[in-house]
C-alpha positions in Angstrom: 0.0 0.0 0.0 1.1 3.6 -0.5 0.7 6.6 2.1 -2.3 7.6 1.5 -3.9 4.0 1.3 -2.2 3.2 4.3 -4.3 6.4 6.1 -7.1 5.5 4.4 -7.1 2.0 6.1 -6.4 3.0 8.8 -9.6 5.6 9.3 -11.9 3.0 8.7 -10.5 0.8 11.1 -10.8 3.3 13.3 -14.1 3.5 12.7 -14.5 -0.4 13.0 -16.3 -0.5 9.4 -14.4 -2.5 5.9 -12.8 -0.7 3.7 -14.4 -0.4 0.2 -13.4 -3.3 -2.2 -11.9 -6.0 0.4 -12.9 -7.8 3.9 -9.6 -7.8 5.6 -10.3 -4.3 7.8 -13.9 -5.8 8.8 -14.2 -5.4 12.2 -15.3 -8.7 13.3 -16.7 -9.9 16.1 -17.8 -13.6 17.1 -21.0 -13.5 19.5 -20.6 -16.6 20.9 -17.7 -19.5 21.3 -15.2 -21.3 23.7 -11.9 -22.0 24.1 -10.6 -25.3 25.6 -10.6 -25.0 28.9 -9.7 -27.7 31.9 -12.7 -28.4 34.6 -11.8 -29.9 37.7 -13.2 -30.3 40.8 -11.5 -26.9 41.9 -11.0 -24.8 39.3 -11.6 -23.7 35.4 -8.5 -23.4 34.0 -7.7 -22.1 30.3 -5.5 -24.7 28.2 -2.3 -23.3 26.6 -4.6 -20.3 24.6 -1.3 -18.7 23.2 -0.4 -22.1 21.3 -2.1 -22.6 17.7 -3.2 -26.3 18.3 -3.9 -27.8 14.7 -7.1 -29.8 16.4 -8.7 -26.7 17.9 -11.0 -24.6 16.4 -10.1 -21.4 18.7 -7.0 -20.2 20.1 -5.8 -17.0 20.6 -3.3 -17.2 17.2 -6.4 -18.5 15.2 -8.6 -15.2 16.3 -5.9 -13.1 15.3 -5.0 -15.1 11.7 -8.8 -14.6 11.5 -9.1 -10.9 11.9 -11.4 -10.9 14.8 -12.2 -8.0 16.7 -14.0 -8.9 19.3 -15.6 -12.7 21.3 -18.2 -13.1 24.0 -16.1 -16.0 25.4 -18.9 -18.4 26.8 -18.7 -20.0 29.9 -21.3 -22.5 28.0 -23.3 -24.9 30.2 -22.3 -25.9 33.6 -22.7 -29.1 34.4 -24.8 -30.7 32.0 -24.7 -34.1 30.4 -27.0 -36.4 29.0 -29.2 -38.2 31.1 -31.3 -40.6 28.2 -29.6 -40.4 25.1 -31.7 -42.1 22.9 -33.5 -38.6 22.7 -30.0 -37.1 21.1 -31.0 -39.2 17.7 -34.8 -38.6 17.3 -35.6 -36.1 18.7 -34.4 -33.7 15.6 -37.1 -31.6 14.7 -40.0 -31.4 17.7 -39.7 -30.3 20.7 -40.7 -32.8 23.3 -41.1 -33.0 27.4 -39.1 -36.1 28.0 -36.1 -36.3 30.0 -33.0 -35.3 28.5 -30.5 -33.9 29.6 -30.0 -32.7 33.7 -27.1 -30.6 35.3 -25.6 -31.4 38.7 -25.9 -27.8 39.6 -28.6 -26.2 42.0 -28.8 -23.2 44.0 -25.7 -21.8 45.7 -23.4 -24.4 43.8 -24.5 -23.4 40.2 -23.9 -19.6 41.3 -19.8 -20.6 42.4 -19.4 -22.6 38.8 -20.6 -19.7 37.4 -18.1 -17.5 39.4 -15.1 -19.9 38.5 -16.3 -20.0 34.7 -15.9 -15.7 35.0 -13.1 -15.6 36.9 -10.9 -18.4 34.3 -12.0 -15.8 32.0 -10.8 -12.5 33.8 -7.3 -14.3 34.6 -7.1 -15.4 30.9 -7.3 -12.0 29.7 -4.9 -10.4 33.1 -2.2 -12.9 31.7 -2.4 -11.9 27.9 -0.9 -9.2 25.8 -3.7 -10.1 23.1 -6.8 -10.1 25.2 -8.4 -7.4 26.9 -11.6 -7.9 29.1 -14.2 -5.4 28.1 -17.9 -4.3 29.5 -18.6 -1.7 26.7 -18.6 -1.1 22.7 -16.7 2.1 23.3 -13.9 -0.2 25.3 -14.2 -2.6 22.6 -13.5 -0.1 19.7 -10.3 0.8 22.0 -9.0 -2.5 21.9 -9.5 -3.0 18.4 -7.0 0.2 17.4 -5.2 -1.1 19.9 -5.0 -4.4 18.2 -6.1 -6.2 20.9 -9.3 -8.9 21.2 -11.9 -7.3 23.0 -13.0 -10.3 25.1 -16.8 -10.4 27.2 -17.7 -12.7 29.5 -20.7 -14.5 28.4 -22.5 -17.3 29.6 -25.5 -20.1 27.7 -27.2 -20.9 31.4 -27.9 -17.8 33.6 -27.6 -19.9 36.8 -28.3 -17.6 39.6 -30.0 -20.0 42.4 -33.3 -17.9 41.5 -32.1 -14.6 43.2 -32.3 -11.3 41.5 -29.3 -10.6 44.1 -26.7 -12.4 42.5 -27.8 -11.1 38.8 -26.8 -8.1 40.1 -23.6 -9.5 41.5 -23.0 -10.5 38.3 -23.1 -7.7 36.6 -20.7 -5.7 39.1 -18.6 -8.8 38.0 -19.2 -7.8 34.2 -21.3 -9.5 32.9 -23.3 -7.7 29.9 -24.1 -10.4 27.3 -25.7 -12.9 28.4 -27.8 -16.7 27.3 -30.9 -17.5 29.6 -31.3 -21.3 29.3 -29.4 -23.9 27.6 -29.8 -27.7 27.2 -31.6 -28.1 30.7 -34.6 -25.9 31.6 -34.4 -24.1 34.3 -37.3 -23.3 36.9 -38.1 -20.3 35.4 -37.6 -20.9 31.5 -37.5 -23.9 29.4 -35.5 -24.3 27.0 -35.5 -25.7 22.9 -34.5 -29.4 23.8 -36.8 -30.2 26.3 -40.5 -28.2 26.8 -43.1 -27.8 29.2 -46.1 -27.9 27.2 -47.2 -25.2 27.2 -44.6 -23.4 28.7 -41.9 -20.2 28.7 -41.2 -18.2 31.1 -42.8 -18.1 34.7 -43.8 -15.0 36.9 -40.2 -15.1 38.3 -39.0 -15.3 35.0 -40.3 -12.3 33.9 -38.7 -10.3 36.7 -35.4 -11.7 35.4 -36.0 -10.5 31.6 -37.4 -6.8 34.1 -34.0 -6.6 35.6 -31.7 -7.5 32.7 -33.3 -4.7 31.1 -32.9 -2.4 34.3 -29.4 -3.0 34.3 -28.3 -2.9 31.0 -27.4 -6.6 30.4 -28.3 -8.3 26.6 -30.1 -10.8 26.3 -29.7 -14.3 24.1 -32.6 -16.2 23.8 -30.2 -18.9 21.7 -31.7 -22.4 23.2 -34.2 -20.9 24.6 -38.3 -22.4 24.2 -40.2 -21.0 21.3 -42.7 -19.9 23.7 -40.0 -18.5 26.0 -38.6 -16.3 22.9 -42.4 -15.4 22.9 -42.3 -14.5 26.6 -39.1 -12.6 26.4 -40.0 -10.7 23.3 -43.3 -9.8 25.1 -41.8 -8.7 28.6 -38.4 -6.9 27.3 -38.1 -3.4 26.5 -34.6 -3.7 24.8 -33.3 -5.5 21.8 -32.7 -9.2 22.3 -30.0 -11.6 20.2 -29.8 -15.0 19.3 -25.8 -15.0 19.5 -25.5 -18.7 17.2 -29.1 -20.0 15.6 -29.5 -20.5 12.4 -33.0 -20.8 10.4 -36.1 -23.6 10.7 -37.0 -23.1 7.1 -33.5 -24.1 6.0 -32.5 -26.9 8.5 -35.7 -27.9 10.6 -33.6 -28.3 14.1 -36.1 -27.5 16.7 -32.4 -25.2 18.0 -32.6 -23.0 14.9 -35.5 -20.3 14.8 -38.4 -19.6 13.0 -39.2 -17.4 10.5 -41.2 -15.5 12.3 -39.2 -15.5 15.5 -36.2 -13.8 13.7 -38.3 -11.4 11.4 -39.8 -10.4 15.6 -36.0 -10.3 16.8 -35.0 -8.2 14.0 -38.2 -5.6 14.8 -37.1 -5.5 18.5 -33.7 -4.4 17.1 -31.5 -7.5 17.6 -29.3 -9.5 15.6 -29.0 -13.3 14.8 -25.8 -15.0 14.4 -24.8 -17.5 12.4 -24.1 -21.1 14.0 -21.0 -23.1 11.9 -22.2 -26.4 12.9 -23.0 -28.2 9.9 -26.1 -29.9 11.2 -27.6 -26.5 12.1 -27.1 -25.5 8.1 -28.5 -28.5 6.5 -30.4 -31.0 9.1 -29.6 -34.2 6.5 -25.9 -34.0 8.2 -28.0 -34.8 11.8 -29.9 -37.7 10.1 -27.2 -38.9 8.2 -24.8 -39.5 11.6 -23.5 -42.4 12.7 -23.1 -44.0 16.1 -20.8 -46.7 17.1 -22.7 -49.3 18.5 -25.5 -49.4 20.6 -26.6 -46.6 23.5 -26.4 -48.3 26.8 -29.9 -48.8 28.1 -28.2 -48.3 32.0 -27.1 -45.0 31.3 -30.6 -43.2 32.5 -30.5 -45.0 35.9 -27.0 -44.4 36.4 -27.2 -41.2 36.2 -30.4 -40.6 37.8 -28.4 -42.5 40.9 -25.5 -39.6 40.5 -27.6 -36.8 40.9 -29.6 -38.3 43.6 -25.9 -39.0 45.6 -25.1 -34.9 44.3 -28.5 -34.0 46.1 -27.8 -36.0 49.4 -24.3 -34.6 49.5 -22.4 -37.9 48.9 -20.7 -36.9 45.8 -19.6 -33.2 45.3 -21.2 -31.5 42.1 -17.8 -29.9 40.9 -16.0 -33.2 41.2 -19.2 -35.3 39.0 -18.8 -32.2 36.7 -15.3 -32.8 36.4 -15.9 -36.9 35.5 -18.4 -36.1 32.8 -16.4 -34.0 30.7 -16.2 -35.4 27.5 -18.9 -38.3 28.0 -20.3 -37.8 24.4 -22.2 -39.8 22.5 -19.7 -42.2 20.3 -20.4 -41.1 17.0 -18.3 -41.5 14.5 -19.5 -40.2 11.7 -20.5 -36.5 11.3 -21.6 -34.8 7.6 -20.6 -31.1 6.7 -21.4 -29.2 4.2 -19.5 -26.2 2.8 -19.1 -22.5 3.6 -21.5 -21.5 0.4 -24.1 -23.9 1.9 -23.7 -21.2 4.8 -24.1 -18.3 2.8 -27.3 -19.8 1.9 -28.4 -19.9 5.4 -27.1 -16.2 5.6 -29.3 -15.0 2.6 -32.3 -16.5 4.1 -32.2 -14.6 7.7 -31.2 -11.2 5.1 -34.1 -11.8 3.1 -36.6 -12.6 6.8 -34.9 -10.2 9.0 -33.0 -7.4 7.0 -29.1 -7.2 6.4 -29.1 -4.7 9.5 -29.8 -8.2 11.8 -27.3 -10.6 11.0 -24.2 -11.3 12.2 -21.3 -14.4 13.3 -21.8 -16.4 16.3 -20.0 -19.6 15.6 -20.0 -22.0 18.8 -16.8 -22.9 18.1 -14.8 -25.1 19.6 -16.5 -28.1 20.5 -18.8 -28.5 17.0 -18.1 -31.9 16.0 -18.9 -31.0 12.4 -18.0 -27.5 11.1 -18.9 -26.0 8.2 -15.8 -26.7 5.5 -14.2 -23.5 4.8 -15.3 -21.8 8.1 -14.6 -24.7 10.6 -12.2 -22.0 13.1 -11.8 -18.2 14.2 -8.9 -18.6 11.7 -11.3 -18.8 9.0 -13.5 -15.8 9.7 -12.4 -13.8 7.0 -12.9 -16.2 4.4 -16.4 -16.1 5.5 -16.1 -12.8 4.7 -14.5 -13.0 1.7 -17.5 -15.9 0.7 -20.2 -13.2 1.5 -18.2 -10.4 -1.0 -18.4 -13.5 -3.8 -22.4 -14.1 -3.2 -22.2 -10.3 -4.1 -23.0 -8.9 -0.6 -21.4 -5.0 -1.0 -18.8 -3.8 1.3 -21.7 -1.9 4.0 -23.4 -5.0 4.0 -20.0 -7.5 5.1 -19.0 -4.9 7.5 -22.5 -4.8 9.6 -22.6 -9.2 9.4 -18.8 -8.8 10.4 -19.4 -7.2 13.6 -21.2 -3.5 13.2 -25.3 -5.0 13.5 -23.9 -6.7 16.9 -22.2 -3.8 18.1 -25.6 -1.4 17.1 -27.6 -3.9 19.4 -25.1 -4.0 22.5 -24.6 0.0 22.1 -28.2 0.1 22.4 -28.3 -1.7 25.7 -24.9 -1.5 27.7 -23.4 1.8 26.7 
């Protein structure tokens, strides 16, 4: 580049938007993903996140390769695990009110997981030259000129033992993104996977959406009911996200949301993000997987038997989380599709919910089948660059990149 190209670039960066005719000044942000992280039955611990692992799908070399600006690093979902699995390949496409899954969290306990999940994070960033922990879009702007990863906490199961008190603790923590509900509902919110019918959110419920809004906290109604998205959308007076949901009318997982939910998302002001999992863009690659051998029909009563020990205080719930990490279903087989197949899930929500109300969520790092050609953080600006081929104009990449999430957090943090 020459002088005055070199300025150029550099004022758009400034201003966080792509400079006309390429993708690589995007400001980019990813609403929602992991890094691999160590649970054990006394602490969360980050795993080596300066190395570039060739098996991980986010590191802190990959976010930088990838141009990204910005990550609501997700504590994800204390706790859970599978408690009949036979559920996980069925139950594809309709919501149901079986038992599924069940977390070894309650009260008090799910509020210090919580607490270790947020503080992993805030050391993580203390001890990096490439991170910087952020509670505001201004901050995050900073960080970007200053070539640094703006990093917020973020979690996918607001555990708070039912107590509008520690909500607030969180927030003086820093939290200001946050999921409601994840794979387990909770008492006051059910969530996509498993349904009370009919159900959303109870009374209590609605006093948590109240005080999210009174404190300036997002909300992401990603796994949440479709009659909770209903509730929410009725109750809240800010803008609401789904940080990493794709479309029902393009892949029919029960996860991904309806038309009409993201055109009501988009008219609240809010912004959906795009989920890399290739099951998520085309539901034939959740159909088409295979499991190695049978599902063992004693899992359910097993654990049944370990949350009953958890309740009666024989086995400690941080050491039971620490056991079930990584207790997956065996599959070994998992279809993809590629990163056009994407796009085609990206001009869907533009044509529903306006170009102004999509953006990048991910869920990387633990997707078992990412999208080919955007399967890491290093890969976000190929996305990019596959948006500018489908003919999506330089305004339009920059607001996906990053800008529609930053309009929707400005609107309820700043």
């Amino acid at each position: 580049m020459n002088d005055w190209q070199d300025l150029v670039g550099s004022i758009f960066a400034d201003l966080g938007v792509a400079m006309p005719g390429g993708t690589d000044r995007c400001f980019t942000l990813l609403a929602h993903l992991h890094m691999q992280r160590e649970v054990t039955g006394r602490a969360v611990e980050y795993v080596q996140p300066d190395a570039d692992l060739p098996d991980r799908q986010v590191d802190i070399p990959k976010l930088k390769r990838g141009g990204v600006g910005c990550i609501w690093l997700s504590e994800g979902a204390p706790g859970e695990f599978m408690v009949d699995a036979t559920h996980a390949l069925r139950a594809t496409e309709h919501p149901n009110t079986e038992l599924i899954r069940r977390t070894v969290y309650h009260g008090a306990s799910g509020v210090q997981r919580l607490l270790r999940g947020f503080d992993a994070v805030r050391r993580l960033c203390a001890a990096s030259a490439e991170l910087e922990l952020v509670t505001t879009t201004r901050e995050t702007r900073e960080a970007w000129t200053s070539e640094k990863i703006a990093v917020f906490l973020h979690t996918e199961n607001l555990l708070m033992a039912n107590d509008l008190a520690v909500l607030r603790a969180y927030y003086e923590v820093g939290l200001r993104v946050t999921g409601l509900v994840h794979g387990v509902p909770q008492d006051w919110i059910d969530c996509d996977a498993e349904q009370r019918m009919p159900g959303g959110l109870t009374a209590f419920g609605r006093e948590v959406v109240d005080e999210l809004n009174r404190l300036g906290i997002l909300m992401d109604v990603s796994h949440a009911s479709e009659q909770a998205i209903d509730d929410v959308l009725e109750q809240t007076t800010d803008p609401i996200v789904a940080s990493h949901s794709n479309a029902q009318a393009v892949s029919g997982l029960r996860r991904n949301l309806t038309d009409a939910h993201m055109k009501r998302i988009a008219d609240s002001g809010g912004v959906i993000g795009v989920h890399c999992s290739s099951a998520f863009v085309d539901i034939r690659c959740s159909r088409d997987r295979v499991l190695q051998g049978n599902v063992d029909d004693g899992l359910r009563d097993t654990r049944l038997q370990l949350l009953e020990d958890i309740r009666h205080g024989i086995v400690d719930p941080f050491e039971a989380e620490a056991g079930l990490v990584g207790a997956a279903l065996p599959f070994i087989k998992f279809p993809t599709v590629s990163v056009d197949a994407l796009v085609d899930v990206v001009d869907h929500m533009v044509d529903v919910a306006g170009e102004e109300h999509v953006g990048i969520g991910t869920d990387f790092q633990y997707l078992e089948d990412p999208v080919v050609g955007f399967s890491s953080a290093a890969e976000a600006n190929g996305f990019l660059q596959a948006l500018e081929r489908r003919g999506y104009s330089s305004r339009a990449i920059a607001g996906i990149a990053g800008e529609n999430f930053l309009r929707a957090m400005a609107d309820v943090i700043d």
